[in-house]
KOLSETOR-426973 format. One record per residue: residue number from 1; chain; z, y, x of N, C-alpha, C in turn. Coordinates in nm, 4 decimals. Example, Ala and Ser with C-alpha at 12.3 -4.5 7.8 and 13.67 -1.06 7.14 Angstrom:
k = 1&c = A&n_w = 0.7800&n_v = -0.5690&n_u = 1.3190&ca_w = 0.7800&ca_v = -0.4500&ca_u = 1.2300&c_w = 0.7800&c_v = -0.3300&c_u = 1.3200
k = 2&c = A&n_w = 0.7080&n_v = -0.2250&n_u = 1.2850&ca_w = 0.7140&ca_v = -0.1060&ca_u = 1.3670&c_w = 0.7870&c_v = 0.0030&c_u = 1.2900
END
This chain:
k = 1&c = A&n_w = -0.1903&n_v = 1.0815&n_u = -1.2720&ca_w = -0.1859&ca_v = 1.0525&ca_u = -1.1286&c_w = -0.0596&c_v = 0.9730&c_u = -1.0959
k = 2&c = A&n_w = -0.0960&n_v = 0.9175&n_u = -1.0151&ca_w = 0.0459&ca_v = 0.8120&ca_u = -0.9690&c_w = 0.1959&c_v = 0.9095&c_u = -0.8755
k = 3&c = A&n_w = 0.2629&n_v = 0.8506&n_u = -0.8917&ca_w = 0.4132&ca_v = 0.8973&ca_u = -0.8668&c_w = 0.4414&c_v = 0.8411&c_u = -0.7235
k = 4&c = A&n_w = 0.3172&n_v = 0.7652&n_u = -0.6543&ca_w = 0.3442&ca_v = 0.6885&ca_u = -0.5340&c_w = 0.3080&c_v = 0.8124&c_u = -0.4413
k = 5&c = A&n_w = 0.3684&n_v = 0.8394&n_u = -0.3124&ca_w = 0.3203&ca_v = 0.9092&ca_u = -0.1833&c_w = 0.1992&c_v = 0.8899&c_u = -0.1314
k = 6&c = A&n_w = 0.1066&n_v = 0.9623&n_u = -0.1046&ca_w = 0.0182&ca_v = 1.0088&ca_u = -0.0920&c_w = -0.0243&c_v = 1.0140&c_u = 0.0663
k = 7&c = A&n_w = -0.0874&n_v = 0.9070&n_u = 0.1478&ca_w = -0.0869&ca_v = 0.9131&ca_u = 0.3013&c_w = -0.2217&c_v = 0.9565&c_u = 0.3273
k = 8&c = A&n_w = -0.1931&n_v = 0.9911&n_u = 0.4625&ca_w = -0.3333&ca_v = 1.0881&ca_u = 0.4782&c_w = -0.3836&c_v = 1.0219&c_u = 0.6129
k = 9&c = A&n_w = -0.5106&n_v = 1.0472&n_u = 0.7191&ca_w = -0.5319&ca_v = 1.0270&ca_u = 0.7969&c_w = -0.4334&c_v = 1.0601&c_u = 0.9028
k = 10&c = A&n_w = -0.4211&n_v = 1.1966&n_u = 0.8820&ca_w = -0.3133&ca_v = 1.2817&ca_u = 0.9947&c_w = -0.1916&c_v = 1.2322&c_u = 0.9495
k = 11&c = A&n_w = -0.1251&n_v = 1.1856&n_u = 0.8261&ca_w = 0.0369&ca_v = 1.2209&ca_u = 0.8222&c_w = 0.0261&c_v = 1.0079&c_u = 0.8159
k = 12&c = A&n_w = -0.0394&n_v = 0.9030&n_u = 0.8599&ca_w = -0.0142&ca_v = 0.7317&ca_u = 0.8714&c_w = 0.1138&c_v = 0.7331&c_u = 0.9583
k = 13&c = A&n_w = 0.0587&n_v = 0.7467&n_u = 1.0824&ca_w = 0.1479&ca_v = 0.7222&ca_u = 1.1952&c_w = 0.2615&c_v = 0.7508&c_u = 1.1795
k = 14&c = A&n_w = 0.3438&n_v = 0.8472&n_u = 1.1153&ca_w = 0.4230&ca_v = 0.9420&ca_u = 1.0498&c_w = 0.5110&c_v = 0.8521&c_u = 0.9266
k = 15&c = A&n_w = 0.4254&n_v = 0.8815&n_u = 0.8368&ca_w = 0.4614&ca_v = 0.8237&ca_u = 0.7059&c_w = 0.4638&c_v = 0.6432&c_u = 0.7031
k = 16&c = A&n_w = 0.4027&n_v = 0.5846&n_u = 0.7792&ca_w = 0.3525&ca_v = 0.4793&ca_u = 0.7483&c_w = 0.4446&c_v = 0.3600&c_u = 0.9036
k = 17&c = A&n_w = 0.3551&n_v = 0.4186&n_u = 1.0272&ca_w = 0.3907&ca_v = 0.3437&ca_u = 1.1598&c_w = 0.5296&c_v = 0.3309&c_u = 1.1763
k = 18&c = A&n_w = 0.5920&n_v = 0.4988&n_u = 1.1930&ca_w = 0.7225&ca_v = 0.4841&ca_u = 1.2316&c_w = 0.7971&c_v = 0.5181&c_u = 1.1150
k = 19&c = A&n_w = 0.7877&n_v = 0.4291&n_u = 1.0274&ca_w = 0.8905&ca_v = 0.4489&ca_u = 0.8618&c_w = 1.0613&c_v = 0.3428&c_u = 0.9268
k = 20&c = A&n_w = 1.1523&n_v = 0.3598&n_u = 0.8668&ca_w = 1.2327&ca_v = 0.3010&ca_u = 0.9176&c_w = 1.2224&c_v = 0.1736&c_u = 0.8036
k = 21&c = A&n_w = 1.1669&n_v = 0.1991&n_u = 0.6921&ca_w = 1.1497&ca_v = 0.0645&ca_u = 0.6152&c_w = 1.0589&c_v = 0.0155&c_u = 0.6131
k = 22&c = A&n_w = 1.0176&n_v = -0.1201&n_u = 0.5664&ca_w = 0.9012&ca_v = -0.1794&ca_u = 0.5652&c_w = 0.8061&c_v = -0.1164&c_u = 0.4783
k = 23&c = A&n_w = 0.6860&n_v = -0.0612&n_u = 0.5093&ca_w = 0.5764&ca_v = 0.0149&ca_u = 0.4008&c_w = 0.5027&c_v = -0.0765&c_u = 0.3524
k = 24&c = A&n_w = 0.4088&n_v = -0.0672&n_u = 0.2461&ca_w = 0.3503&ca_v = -0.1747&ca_u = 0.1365&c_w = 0.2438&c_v = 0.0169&c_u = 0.1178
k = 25&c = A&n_w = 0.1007&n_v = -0.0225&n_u = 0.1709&ca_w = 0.0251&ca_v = 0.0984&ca_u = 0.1946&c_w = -0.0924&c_v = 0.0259&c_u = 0.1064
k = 26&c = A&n_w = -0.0936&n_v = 0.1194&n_u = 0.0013&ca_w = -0.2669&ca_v = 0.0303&ca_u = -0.1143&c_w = -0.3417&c_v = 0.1472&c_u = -0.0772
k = 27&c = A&n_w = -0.4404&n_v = 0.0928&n_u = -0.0405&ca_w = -0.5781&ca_v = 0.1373&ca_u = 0.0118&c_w = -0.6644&c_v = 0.1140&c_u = -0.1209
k = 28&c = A&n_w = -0.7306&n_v = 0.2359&n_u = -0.2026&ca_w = -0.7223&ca_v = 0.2124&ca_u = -0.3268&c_w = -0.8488&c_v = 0.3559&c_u = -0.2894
k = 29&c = A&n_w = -0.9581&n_v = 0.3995&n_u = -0.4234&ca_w = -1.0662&ca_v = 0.5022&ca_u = -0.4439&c_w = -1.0420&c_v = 0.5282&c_u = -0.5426
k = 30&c = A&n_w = -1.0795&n_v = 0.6497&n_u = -0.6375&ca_w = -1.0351&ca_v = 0.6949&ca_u = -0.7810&c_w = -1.1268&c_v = 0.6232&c_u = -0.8464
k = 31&c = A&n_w = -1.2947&n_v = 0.5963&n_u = -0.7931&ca_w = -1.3699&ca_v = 0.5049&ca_u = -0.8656&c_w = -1.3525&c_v = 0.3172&c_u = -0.9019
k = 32&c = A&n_w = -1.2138&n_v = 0.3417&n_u = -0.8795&ca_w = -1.1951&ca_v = 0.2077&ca_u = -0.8410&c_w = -1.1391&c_v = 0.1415&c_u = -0.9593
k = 33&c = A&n_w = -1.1600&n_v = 0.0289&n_u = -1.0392&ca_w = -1.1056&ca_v = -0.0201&ca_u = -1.1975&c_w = -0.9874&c_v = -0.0824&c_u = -1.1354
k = 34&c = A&n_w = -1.0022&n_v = -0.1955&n_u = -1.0700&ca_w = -0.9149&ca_v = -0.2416&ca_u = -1.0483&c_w = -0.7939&c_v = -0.1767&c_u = -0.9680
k = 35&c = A&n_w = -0.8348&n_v = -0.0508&n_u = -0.8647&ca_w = -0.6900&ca_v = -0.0077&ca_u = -0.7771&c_w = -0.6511&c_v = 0.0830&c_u = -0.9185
k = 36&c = A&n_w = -0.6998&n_v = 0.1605&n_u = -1.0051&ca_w = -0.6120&ca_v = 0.1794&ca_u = -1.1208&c_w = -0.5486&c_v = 0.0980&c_u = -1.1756
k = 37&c = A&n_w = -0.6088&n_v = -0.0427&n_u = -1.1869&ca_w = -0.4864&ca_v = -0.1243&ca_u = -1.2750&c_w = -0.3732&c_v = -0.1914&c_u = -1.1834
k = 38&c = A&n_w = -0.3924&n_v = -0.1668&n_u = -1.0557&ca_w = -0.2883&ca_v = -0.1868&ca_u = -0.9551&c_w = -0.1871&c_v = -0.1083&c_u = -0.9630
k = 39&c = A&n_w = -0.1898&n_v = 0.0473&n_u = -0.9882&ca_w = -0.1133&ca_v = 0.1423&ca_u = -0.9616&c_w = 0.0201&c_v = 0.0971&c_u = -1.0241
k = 40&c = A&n_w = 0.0287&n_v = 0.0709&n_u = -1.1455&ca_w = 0.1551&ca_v = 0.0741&ca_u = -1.2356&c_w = 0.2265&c_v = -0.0364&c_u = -1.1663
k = 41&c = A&n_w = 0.1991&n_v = -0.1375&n_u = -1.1341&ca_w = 0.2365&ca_v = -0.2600&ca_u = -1.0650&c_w = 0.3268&c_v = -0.1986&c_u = -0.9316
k = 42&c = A&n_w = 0.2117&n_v = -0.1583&n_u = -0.8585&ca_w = 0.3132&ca_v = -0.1126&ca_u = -0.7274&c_w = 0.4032&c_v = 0.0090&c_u = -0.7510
k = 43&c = A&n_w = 0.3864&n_v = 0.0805&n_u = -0.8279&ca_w = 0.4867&ca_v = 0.2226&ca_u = -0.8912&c_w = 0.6035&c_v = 0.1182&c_u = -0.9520
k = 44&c = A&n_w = 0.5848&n_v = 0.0117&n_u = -1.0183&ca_w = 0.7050&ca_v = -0.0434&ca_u = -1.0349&c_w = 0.7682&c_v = -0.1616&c_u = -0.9466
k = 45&c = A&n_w = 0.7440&n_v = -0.1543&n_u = -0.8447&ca_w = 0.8202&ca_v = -0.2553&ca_u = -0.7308&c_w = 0.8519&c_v = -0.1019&c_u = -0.6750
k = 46&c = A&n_w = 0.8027&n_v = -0.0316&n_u = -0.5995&ca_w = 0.8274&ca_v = 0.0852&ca_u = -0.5328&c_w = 1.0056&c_v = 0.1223&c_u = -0.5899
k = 47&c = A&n_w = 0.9701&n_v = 0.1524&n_u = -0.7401&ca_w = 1.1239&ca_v = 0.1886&ca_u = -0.8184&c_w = 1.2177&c_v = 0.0529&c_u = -0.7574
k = 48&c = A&n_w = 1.2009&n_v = -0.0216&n_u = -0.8320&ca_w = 1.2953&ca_v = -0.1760&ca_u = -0.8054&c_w = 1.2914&c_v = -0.2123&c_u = -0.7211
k = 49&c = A&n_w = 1.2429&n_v = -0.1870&n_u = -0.5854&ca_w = 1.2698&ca_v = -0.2033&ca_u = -0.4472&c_w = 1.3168&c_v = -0.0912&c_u = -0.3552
k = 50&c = A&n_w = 1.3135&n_v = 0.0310&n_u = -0.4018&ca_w = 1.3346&ca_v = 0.1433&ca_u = -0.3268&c_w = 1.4253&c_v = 0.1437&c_u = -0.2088
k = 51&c = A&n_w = 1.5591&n_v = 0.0529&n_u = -0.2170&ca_w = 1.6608&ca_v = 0.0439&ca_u = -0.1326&c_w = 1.5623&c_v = -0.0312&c_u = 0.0009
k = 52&c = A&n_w = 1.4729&n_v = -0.1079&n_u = -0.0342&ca_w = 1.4047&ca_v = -0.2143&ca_u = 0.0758&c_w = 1.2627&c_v = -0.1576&c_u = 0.1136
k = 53&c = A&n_w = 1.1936&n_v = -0.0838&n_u = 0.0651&ca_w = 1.0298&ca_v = -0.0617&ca_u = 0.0734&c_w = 1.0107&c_v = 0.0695&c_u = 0.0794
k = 54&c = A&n_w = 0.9197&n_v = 0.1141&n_u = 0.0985&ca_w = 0.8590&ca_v = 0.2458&ca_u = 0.0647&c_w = 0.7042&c_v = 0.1628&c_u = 0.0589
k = 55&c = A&n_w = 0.6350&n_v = 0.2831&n_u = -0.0568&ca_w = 0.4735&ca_v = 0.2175&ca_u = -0.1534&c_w = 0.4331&c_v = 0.3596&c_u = -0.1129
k = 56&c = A&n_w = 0.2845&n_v = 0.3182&n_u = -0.0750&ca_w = 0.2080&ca_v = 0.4648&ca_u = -0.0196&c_w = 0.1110&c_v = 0.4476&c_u = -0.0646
k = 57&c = A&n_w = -0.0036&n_v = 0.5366&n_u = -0.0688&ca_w = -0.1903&ca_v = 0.5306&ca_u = -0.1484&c_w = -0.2057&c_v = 0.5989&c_u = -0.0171
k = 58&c = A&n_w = -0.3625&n_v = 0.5319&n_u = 0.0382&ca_w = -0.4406&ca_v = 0.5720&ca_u = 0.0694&c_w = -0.5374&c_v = 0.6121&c_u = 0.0018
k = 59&c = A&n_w = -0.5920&n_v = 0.6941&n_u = 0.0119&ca_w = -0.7286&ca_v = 0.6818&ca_u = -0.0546&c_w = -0.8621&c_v = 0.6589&c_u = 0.0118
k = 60&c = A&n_w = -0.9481&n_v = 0.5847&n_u = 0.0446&ca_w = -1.0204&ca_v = 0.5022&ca_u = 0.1748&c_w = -1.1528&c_v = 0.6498&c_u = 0.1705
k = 61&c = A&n_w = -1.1674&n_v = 0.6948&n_u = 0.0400&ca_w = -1.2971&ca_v = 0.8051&ca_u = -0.0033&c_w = -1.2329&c_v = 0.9548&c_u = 0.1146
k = 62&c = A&n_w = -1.1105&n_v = 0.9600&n_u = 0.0867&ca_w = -1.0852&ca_v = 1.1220&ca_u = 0.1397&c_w = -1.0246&c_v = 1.0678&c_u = 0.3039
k = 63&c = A&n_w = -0.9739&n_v = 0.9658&n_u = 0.3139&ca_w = -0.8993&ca_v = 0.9039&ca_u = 0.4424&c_w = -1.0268&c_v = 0.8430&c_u = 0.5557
k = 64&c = A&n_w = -1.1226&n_v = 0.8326&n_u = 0.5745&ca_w = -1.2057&ca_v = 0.6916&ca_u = 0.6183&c_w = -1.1799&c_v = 0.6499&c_u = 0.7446
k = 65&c = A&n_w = -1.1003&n_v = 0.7476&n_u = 0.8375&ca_w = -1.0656&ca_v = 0.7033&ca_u = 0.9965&c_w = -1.0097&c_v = 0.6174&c_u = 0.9602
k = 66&c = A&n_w = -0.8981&n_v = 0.6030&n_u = 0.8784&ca_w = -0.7626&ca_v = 0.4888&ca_u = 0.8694&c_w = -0.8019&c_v = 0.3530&c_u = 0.7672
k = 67&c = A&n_w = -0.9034&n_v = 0.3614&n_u = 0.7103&ca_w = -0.9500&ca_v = 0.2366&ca_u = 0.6515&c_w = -1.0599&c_v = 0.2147&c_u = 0.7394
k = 68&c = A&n_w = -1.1291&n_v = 0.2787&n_u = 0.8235&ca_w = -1.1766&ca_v = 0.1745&ca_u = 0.9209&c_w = -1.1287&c_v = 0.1269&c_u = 1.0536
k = 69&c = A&n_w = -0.9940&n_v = 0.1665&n_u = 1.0298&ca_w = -0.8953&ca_v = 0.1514&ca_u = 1.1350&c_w = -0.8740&c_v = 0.0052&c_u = 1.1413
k = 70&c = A&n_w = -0.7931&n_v = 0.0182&n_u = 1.0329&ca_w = -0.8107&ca_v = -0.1317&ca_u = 0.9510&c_w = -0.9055&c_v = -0.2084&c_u = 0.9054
k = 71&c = A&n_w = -1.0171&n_v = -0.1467&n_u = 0.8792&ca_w = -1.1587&ca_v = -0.2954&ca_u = 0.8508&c_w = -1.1679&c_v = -0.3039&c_u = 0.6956
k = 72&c = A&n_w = -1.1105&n_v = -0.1955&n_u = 0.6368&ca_w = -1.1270&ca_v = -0.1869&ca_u = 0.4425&c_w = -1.2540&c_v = -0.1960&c_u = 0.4484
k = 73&c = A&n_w = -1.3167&n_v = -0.2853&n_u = 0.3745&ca_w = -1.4086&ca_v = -0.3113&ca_u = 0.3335&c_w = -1.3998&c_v = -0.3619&c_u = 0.1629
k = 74&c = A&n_w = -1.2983&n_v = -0.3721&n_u = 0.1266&ca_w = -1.2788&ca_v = -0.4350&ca_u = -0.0269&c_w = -1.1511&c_v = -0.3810&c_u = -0.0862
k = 75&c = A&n_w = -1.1329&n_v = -0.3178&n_u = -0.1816&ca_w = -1.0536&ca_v = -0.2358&ca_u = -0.2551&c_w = -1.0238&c_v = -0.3060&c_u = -0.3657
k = 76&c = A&n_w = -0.9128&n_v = -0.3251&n_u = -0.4644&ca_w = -0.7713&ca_v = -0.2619&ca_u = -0.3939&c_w = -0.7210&c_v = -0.3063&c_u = -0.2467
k = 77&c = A&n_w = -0.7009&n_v = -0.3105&n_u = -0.1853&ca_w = -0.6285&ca_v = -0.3835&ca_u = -0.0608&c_w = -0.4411&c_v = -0.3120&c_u = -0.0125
k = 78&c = A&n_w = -0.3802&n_v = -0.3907&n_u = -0.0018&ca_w = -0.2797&ca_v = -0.3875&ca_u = 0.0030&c_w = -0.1763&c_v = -0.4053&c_u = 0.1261
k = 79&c = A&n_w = -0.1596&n_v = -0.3649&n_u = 0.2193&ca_w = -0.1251&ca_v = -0.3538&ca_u = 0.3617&c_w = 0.0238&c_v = -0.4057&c_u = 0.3368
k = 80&c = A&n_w = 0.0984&n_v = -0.4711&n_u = 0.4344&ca_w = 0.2150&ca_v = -0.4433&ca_u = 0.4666&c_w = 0.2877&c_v = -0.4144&c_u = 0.6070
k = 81&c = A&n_w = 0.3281&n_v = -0.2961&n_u = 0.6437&ca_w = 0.3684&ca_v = -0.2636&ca_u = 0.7687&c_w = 0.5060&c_v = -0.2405&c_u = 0.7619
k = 82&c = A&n_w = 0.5743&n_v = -0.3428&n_u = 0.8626&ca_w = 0.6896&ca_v = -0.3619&ca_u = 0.9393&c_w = 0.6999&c_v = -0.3109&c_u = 1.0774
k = 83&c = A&n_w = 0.8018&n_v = -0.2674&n_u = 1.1132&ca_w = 0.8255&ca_v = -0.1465&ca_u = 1.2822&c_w = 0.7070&c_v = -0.1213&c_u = 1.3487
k = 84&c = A&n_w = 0.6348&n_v = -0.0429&n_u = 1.2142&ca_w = 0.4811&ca_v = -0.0090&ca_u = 1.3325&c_w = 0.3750&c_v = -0.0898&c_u = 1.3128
k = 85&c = A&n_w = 0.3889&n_v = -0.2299&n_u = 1.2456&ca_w = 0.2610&ca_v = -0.3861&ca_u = 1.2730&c_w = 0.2516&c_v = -0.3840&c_u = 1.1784
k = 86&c = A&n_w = 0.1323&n_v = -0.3948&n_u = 1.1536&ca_w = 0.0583&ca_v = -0.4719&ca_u = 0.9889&c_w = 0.0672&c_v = -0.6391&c_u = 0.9860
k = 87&c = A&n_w = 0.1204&n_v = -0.6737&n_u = 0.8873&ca_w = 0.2308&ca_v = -0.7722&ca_u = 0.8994&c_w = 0.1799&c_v = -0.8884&c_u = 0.7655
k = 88&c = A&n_w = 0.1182&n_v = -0.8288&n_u = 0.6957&ca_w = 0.0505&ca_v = -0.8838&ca_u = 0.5585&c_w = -0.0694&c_v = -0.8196&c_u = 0.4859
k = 89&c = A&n_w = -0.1420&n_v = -0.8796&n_u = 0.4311&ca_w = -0.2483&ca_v = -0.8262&ca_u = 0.3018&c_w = -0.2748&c_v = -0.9329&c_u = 0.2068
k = 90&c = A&n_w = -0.2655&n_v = -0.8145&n_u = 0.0886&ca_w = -0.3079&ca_v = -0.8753&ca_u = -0.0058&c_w = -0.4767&c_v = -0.8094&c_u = -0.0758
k = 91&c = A&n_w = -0.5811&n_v = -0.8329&n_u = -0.1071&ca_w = -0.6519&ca_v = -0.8214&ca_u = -0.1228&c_w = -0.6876&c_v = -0.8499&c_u = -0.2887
k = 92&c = A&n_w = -0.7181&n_v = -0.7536&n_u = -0.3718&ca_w = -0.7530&ca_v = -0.7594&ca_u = -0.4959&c_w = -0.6250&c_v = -0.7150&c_u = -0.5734
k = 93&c = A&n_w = -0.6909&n_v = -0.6342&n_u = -0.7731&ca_w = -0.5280&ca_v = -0.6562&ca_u = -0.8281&c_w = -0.5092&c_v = -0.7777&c_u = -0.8621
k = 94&c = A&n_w = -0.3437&n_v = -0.7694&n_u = -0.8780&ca_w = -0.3081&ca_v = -0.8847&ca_u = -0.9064&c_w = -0.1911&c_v = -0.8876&c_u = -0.9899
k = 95&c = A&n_w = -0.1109&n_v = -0.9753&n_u = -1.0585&ca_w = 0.0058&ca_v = -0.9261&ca_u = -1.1521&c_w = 0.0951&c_v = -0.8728&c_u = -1.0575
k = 96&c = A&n_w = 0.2254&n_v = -0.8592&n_u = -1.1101&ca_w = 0.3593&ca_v = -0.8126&ca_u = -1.0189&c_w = 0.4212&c_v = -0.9718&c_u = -0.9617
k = 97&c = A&n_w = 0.4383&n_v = -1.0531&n_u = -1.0505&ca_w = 0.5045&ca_v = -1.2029&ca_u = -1.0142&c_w = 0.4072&c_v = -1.1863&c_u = -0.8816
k = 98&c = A&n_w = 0.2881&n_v = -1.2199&n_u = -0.8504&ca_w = 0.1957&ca_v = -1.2229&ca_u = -0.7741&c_w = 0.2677&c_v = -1.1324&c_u = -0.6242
k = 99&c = A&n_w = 0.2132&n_v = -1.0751&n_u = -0.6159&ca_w = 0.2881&ca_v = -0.9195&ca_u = -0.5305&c_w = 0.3994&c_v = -0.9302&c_u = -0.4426
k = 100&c = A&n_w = 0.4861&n_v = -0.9852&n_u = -0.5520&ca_w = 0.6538&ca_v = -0.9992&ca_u = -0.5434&c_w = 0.6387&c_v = -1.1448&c_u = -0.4735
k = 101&c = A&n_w = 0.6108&n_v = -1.2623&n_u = -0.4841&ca_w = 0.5545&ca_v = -1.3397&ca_u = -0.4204&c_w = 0.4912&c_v = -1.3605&c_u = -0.2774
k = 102&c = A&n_w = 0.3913&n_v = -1.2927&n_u = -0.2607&ca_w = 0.3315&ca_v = -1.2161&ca_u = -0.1459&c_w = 0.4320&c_v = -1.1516&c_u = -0.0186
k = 103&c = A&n_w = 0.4517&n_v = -1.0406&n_u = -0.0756&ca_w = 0.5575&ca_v = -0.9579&ca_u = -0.0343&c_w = 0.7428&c_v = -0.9866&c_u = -0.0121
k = 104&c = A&n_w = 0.7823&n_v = -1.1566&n_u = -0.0584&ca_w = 0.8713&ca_v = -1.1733&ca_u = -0.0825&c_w = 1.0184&c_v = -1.1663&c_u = 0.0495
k = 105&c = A&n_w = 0.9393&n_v = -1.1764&n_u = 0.1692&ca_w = 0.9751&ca_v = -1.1644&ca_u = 0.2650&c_w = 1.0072&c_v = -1.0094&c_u = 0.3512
k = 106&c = A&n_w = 0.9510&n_v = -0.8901&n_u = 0.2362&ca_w = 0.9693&ca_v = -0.7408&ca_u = 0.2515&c_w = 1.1286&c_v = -0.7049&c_u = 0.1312
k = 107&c = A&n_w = 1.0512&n_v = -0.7963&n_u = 0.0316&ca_w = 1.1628&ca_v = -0.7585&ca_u = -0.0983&c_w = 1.2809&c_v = -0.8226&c_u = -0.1070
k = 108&c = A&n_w = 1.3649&n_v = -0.9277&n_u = -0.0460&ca_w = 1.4505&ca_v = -0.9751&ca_u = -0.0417&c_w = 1.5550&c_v = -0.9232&c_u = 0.0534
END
């Protein structure tokens, strides 16, 4: 199981809205090939960014208010929320260069 925090329907707003850092939230299913091969990727920006980010899992199967909050329709999907706003997505896995790229404007 992954080492990333674990967001729930009840604990988003919480964990996620009012975080004082920018969150990076993967909306990810256990049946899912690809949000498994995502995991290690974001578990390792999560470490090497820790001072700048916080990395959260949804899981869209046990969560479904908050991925149709958002409009998940395609997994892995990859949120980024800044003071409260969803601010970016990335959609599909992808390498870390990739990610880090994406996200470069959270990680710097």
């Amino acid at each position: 199981m992954s080492d990333l925090k674990s967001v729930t329907d009840a604990s988003f707003e919480a964990d996620v809205l009012q975080s004082e850092k920018p969150v990076l939230v993967d909306f990810w299913a256990e049946w899912c090939g690809p949000c498994r091969a995502l995991t290690p990727v974001l578990e390792e920006l999560a470490v090497e960014h820790e001072d700048k980010i916080e990395v959260v899992k949804v899981n869209v199967d046990e969560n479904p208010s908050i991925a149709a909050k958002y409009g998940i329709t395609s997994i892995p999907a990859v949120f980024a929320f800044k003071g409260g706003e969803h601010v970016h997505t990335s959609i599909g896995a992808k390498p870390k260069p990739a990610l880090e790229e994406e996200f470069s404007d959270l990680l710097s």
